[in-house]
N, C-alpha and C positions, 0 to 999 in steps of 0.2 A: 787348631786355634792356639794361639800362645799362650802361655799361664803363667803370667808374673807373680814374684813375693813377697810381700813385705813383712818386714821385722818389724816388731814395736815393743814400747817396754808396757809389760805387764803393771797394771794397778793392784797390787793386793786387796785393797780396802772395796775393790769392784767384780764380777763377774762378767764384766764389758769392757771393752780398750776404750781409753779415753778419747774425748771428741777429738783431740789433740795430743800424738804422739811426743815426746822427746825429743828435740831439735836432733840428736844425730839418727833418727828412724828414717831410712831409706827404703823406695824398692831396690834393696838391700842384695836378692839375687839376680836381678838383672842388671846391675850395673849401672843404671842411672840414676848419677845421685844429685841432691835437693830437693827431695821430694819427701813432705811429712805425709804421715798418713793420717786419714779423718776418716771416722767408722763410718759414715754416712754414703761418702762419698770418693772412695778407692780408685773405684774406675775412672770417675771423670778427673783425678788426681794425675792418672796415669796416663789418660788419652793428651791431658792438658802439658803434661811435661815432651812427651812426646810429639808433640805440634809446636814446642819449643825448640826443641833437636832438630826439626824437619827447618822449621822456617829460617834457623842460623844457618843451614847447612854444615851442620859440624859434624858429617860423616854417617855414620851405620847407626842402628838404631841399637840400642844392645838385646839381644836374644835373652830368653832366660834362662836358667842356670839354674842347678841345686840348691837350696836354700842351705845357707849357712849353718856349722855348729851353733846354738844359740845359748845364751846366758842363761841362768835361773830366771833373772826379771825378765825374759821375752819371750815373746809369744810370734808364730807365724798367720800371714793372713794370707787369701791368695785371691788374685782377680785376673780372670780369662776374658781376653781381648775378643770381639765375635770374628765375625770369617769375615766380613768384607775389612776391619781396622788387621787384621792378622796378615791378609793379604797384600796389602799396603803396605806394610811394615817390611814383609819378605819382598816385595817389588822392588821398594826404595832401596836397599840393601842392596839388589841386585845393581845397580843405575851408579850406587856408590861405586861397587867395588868393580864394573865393569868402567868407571869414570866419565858414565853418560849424563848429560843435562837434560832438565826437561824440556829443554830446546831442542835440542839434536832426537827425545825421545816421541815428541810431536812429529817432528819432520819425516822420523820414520815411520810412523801410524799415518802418516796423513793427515792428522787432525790441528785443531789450532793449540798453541800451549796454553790457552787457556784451560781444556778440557783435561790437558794433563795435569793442570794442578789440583783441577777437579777431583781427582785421580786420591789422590792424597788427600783430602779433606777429609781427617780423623774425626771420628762418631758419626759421620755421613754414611747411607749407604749407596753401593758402587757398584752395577753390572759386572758380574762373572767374564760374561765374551772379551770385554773391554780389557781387564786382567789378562786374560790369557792371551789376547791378543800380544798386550805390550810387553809380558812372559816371551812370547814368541820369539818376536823382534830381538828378543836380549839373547834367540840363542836357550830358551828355556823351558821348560814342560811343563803346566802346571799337573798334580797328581790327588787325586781326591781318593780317604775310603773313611768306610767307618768303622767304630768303636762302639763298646756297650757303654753307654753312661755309666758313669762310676758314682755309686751309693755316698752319700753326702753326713 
């Protein structure tokens, strides 16, 4: 699953980030920016910016990254996208960078492009087979394993 970051400035006067961060707090280590962050609601911040990216077509989605050295005033948050928005994310990416449409990626599943954009419908969730399927077609393997939860 991907684990995006966001930066935000610290409220001294709080022991809570504010409902509203600083106009320049971004998901900060991933790369996509105009994105504030709201303590409440991180993820659908995140899902929502990235269904902006998806629906412009304006390329790759940005992976995420190390979080940055940060300031005295900032603080990191972090929000983990689940496996079917994660999977999606690494699909798209792939479509990008092999320069395939959802037209051309229908045609080769067989199916109507309506389902392929099904496909992509971030915060929806999405059959595994159907993933690996269109994985396949691209020439790709999907790889599963697991990890110990990591203590919070």
């Amino acid at each position: 699953m991907l684990n995006y970051c966001f930066v935000y400035r610290k409220d001294p006067n709080k022991d809570t980030v504010d409902a509203q961060a600083s106009a320049d707090s971004n998901i900060y280590a991933s790369g996509v920016p105009g994105t504030k962050v709201f303590q409440d609601n991180m993820l659908h911040t995140l899902q929502r910016r990235i269904i902006q990216l998806m629906e412009l077509r304006r390329g790759k989605v940005p992976m995420p990254v190390e979080p940055p050295v940060l300031k005295d005033d900032q603080g990191l948050a972090y929000v983990t996208l689940g496996f079917s928005d994660s999977l999606k994310i690494l699909l798209w990416n792939e479509m990008i960078e092999q320069n395939i449409s959802s037209e051309e990626l229908a045609k080769r599943l067989g199916i109507m492009d309506a389902q392929v954009d099904r496909l992509f419908q971030i915060g929806t969730l999405t059959g595994v087979m159907l993933f690996e399927r269109a994985l396949n077609v691209l020439g790709k393997n999907l790889n599963l394993s697991l990890s110990n939860k990591e203590s919070q």
